[in-house]
KERO-237326 format. One line per 4 residues: number of its first residue (from 1); their letters; for each residue x, y, z of C-alpha. Coordinates in pm, 1 decimal, decimal comma. Layout:
KERO-237326
NUM = a = X/Y/Z | ... .
//
This chain:
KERO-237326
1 = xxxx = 9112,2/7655,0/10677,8 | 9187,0/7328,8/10860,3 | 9547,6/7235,0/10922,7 | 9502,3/6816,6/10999,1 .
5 = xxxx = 9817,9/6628,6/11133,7 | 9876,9/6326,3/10919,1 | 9757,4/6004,2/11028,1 | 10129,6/5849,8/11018,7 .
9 = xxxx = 10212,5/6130,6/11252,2 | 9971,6/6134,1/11558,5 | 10162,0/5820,2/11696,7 | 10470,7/6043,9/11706,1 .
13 = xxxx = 10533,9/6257,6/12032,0 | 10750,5/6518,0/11888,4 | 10557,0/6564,6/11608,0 | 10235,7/6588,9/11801,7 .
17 = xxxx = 10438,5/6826,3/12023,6 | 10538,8/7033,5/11760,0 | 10220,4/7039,6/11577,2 | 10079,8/7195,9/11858,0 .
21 = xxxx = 10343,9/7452,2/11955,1 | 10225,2/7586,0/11629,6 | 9940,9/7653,5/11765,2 | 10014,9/7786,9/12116,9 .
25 = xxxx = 10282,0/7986,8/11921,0 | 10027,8/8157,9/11667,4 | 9763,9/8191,7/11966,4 | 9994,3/8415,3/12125,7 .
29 = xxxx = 10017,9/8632,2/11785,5 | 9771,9/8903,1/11679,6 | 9912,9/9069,6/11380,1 | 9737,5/9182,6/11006,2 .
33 = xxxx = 10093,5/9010,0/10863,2 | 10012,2/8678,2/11036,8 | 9813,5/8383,3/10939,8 | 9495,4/8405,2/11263,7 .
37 = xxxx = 9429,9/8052,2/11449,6 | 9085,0/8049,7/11614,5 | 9099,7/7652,9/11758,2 | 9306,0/7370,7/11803,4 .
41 = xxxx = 9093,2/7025,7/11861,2 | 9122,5/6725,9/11889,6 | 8885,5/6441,2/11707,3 | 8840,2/6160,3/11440,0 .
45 = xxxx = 9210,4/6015,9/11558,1 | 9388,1/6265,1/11461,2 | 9463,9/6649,4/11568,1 | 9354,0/6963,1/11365,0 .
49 = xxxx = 9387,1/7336,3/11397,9 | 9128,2/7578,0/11264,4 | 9300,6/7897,8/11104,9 | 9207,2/8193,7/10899,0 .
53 = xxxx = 9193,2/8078,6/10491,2 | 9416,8/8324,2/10316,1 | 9392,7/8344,6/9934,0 | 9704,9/8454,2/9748,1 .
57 = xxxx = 10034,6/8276,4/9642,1 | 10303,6/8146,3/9851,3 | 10613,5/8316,6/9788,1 | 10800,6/8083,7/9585,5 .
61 = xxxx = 10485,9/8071,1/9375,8 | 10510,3/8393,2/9285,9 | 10892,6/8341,6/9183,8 | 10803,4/8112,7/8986,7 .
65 = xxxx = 10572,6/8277,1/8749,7 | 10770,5/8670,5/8777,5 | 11041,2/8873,9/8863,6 | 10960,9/9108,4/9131,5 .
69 = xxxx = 10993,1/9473,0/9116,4 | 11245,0/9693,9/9364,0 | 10949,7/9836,9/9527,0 | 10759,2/9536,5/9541,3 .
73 = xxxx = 11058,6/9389,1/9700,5 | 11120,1/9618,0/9915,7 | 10742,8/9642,0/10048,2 | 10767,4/9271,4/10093,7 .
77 = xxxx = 11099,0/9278,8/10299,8 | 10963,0/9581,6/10510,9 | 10641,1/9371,7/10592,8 | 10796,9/9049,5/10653,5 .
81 = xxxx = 11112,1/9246,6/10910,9 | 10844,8/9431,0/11105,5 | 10601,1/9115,9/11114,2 | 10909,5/8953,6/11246,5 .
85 = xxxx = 11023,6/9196,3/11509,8 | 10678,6/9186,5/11655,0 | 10667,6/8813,8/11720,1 | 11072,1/8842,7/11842,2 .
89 = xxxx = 10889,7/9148,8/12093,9 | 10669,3/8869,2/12169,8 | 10924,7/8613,9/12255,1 | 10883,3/8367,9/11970,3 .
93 = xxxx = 11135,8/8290,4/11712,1 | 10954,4/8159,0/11371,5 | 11311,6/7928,3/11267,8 | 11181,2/7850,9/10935,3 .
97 = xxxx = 11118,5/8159,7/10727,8 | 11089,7/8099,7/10360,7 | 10911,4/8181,9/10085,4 | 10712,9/7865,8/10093,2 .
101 = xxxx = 10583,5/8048,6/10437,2 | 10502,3/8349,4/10328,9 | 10162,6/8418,5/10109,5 | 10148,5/8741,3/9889,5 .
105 = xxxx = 9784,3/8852,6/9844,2 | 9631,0/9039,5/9563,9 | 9639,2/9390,0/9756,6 | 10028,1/9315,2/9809,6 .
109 = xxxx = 10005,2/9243,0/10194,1 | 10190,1/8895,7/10302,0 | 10092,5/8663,3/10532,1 | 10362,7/8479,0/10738,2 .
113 = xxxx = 10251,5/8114,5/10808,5 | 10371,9/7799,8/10943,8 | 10503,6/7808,6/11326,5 | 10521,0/7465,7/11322,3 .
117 = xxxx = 10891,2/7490,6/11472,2 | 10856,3/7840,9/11650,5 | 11102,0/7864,1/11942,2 | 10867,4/8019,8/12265,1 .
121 = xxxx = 11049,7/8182,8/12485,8 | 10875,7/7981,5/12746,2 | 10999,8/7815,4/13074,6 | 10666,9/7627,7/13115,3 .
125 = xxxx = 10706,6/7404,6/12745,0 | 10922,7/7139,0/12723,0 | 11223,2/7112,1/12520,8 | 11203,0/7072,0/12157,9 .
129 = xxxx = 11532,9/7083,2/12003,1 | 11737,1/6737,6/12129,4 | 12108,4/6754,9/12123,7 | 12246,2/6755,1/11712,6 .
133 = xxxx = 11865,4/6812,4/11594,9 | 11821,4/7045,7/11310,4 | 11548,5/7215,8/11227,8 | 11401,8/7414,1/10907,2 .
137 = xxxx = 11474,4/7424,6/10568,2 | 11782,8/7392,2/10482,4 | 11871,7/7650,5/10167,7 | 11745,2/7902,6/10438,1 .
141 = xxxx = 11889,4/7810,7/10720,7 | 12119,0/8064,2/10974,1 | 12483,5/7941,0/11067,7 | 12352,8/7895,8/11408,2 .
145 = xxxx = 12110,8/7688,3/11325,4 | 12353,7/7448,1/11121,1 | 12532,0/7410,4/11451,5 | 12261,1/7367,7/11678,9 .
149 = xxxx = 12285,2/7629,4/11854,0 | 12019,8/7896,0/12058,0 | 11898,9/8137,2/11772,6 | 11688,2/8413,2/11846,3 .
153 = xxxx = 11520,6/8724,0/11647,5 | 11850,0/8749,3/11410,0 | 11842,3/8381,5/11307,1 | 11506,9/8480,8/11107,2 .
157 = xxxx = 11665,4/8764,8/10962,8 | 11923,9/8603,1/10805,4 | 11688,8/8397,5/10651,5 | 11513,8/8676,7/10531,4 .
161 = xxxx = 11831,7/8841,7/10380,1 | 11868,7/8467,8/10154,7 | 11459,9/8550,0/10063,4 | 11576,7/8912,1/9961,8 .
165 = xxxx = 11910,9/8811,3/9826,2 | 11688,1/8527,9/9590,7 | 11428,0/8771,8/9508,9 | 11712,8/9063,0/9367,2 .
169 = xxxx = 11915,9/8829,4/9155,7 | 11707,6/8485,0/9085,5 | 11932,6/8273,7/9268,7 | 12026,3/8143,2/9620,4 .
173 = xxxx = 12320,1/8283,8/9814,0 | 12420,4/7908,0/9953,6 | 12389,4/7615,0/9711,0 | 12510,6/7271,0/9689,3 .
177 = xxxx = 12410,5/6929,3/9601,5 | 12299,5/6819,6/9964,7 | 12261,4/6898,2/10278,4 | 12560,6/6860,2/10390,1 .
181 = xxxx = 12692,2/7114,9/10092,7 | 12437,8/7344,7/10218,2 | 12528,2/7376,5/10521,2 | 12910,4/7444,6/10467,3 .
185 = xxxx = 12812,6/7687,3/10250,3 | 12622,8/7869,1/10543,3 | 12862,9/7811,5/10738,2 | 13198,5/7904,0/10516,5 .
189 = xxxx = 13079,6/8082,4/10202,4 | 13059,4/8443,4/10151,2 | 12824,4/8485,8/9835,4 | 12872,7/8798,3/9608,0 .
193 = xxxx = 12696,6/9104,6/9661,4 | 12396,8/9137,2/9438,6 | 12471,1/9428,9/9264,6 | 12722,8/9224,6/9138,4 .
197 = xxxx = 12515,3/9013,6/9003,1 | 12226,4/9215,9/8946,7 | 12365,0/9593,8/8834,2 | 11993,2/9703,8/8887,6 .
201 = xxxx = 11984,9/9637,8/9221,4 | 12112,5/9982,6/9413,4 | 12460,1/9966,0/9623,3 | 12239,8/10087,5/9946,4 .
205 = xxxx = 12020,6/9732,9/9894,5 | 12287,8/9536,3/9848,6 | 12478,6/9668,2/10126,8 | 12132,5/9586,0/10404,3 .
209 = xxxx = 12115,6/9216,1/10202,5 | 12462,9/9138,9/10302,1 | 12444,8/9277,1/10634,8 | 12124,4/9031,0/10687,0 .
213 = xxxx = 12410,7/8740,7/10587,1 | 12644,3/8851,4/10806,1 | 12774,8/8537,0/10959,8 | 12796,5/8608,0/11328,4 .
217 = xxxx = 12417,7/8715,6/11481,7 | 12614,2/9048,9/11669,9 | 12726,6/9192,2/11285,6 | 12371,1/9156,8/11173,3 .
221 = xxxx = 12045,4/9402,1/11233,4 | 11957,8/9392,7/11535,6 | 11592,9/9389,5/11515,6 | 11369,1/9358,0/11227,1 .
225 = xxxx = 11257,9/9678,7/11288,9 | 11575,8/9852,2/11215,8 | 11613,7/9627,7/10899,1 | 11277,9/9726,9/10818,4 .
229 = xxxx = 11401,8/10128,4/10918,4 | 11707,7/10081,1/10638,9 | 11449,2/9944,2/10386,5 | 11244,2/10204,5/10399,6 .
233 = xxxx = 11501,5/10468,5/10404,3 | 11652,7/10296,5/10106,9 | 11341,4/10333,9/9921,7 | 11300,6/10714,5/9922,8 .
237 = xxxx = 11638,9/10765,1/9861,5 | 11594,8/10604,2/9495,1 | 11221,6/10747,7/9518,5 | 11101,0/11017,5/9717,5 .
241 = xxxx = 10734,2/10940,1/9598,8 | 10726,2/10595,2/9711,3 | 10474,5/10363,8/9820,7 | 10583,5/10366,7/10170,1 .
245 = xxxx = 10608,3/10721,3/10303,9 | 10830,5/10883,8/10579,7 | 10699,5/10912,8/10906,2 | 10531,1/11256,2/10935,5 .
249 = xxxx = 10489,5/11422,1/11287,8 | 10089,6/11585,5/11245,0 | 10056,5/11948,8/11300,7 | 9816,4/12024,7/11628,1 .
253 = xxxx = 9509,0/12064,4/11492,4 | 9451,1/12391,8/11621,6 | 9739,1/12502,5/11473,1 | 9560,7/12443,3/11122,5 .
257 = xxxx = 9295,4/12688,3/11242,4 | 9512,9/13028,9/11257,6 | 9572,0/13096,0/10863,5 | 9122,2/12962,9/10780,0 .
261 = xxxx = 9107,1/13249,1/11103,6 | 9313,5/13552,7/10978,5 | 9158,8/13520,3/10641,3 | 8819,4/13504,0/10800,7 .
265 = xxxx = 8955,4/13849,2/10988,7 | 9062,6/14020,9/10661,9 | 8698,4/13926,3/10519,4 | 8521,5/14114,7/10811,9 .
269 = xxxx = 8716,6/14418,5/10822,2 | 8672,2/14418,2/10434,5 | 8320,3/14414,0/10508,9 | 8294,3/14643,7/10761,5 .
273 = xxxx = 8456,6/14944,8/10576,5 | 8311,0/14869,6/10191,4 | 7993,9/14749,3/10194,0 | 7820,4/14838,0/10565,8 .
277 = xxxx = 7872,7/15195,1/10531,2 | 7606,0/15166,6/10244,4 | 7383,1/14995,6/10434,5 | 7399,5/15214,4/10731,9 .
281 = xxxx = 7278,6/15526,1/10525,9 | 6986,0/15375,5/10480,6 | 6942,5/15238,2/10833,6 | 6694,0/15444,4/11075,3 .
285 = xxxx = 6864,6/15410,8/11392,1 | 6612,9/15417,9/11698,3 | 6647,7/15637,1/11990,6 | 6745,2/15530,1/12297,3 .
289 = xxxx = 6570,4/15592,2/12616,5 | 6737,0/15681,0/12994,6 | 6639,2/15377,1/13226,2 | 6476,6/15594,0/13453,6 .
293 = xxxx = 6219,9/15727,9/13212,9 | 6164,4/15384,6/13126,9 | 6104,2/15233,6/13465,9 | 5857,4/15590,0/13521,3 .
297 = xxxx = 5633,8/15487,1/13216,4 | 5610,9/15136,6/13381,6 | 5501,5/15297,2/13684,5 | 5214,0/15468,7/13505,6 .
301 = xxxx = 5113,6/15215,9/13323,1 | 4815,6/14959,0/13421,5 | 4866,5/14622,0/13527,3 | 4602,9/14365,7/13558,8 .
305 = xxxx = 4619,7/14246,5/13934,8 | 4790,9/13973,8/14067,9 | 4776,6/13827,2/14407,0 | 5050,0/13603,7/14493,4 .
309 = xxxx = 5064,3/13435,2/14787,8 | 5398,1/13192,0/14927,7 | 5520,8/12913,3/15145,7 | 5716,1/13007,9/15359,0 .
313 = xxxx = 5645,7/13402,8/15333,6 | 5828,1/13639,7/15245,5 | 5948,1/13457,5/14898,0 | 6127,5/13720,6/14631,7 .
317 = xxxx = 5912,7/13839,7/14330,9 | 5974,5/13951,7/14008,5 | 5728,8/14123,0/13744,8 | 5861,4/14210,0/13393,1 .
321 = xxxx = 6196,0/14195,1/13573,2 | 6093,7/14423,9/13852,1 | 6118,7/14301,5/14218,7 | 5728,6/14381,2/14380,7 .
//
């Protein structure tokens, strides 16, 4: 798939800038969860970057058309939180995660798209973000954000919590008629829990939604990975046959061999006492012979000759096993 800048836009710096952070940003991503960009050129006036075609629905697509179910939900919050913490790991900070950038496929695994305004942790690339400049969407944007302030990691996990918050109970946790509504709302506005709202929803789901819209970044998960942790724990409470399974610590795989080995044991000695005695009765067992009277008969026996001759002299051998 070919991502073009517009035509309107290639005279723009920022823009240019920013369409190309995208890539840099993505580049530096290699993750099943995340859309794969393969070029970034340059040609026909304006600037393009090559990425992997996904085929599915966008998120908000899929809203659209259904109501979710808690598993699905949950799958899709656990996939988006870990996605997340490994670009955070990575030093990059998506700052606009919605559902309009995240594709669900037909096997259920998303797709997280659209760095276009990824913060790198990078000394080397030039400041973004001027003084009072917002960026992202706006229903989905963290309190930090509003105020222009430095986000990291927990700034996309609030706006995950609004995704999760929107996909429980069919509406957004921070409404208003503008922008400016919106944002006070972020800002000042503690929504009800969606339990409330949504007496479906478990307590233990609500409780990890509202802790995602925690206000300050410090009363929030820390990582995605412990959001995605409390999702998944979550998830077998309500259904210990879920999709998503505990984490299992294998046996050694020797130790699997021990009870296929006694049984093998008991077989033999089974064996040995019923059914070879039988067989035994009916065996003729040969005589043995003393070695000496062995090595006397090959004494008298007749042996074609053999000359041997060796380089150096002197050299060791052996006939039927029998030094000469």
């Amino acid at each position: 798939a070919l991502k073009v800048l517009r035509q309107d836009r290639v005279s723009s710096e920022a823009v240019v800038l920013r369409f190309l952070t995208e890539g840099k940003a993505i580049g530096r991503l290699s993750h099943p969860n995340i859309v794969s960009i393969y070029d970034i050129g340059q040609g026909q006036g304006t600037i393009y970057l090559a990425m992997e075609f996904i085929e599915g629905e966008t998120l908000n697509q899929v809203m659209e058309k259904k109501r979710l179910s808690l598993k699905e939900i949950a799958s899709l919050g656990i996939q988006a939180a870990e996605t997340l913490d490994y670009a955070h790991q990575k030093g990059i900070v998506h700052r606009d995660v919605k559902p309009g950038n995240i594709i669900l496929q037909a096997n259920g695994q998303i797709k997280i798209t659209d760095f276009g305004i990824a913060h790198l942790e990078d000394p080397s690339m030039p400041q973004q973000t001027q003084a009072g400049e917002i960026l992202g969407t706006p229903a989905y944007m963290s309190p930090e954000q509003v105020l222009s302030q430095p986000v990291d990691g927990r700034s996309d996990l609030f706006s995950l919590g609004i995704i999760l918050y929107e996909l429980t109970t069919g509406t957004r946790p921070f409404k208003g008629e503008n922008m400016a509504s919106i944002f006070n709302a972020a800002m000042l506005f503690h929504p009800m829990e969606p339990s409330r709202i949504n007496p479906a929803i478990s307590q233990s789901l609500s409780q990890i939604i509202m802790k995602c819209l925690s206000k300050g970044p410090e009363r929030r998960f820390n990582r995605g990975r412990n959001l995605a942790e409390a999702l998944k724990n979550m998830l077998l409470e309500l259904d210990p046959a879920a999709v998503i399974p505990p984490v299992v610590k294998k046996r050694p795989r020797y130790e699997l061999f021990i009870p296929a080995g006694i049984a093998i044991l008991l077989l033999g000695i089974l064996f040995y006492h019923f059914i070879l005695p039988k067989e035994k009765s009916q065996t003729v067992v040969p005589k043995t012979e003393s070695v000496q009277t062995i090595e006397q008969k090959m004494e008298k026996a007749t042996f074609p000759s053999l000359k041997v001759e060796s380089a150096p002299a002197g050299t060791q051998v052996f006939v039927n096993g029998m030094l000469k």
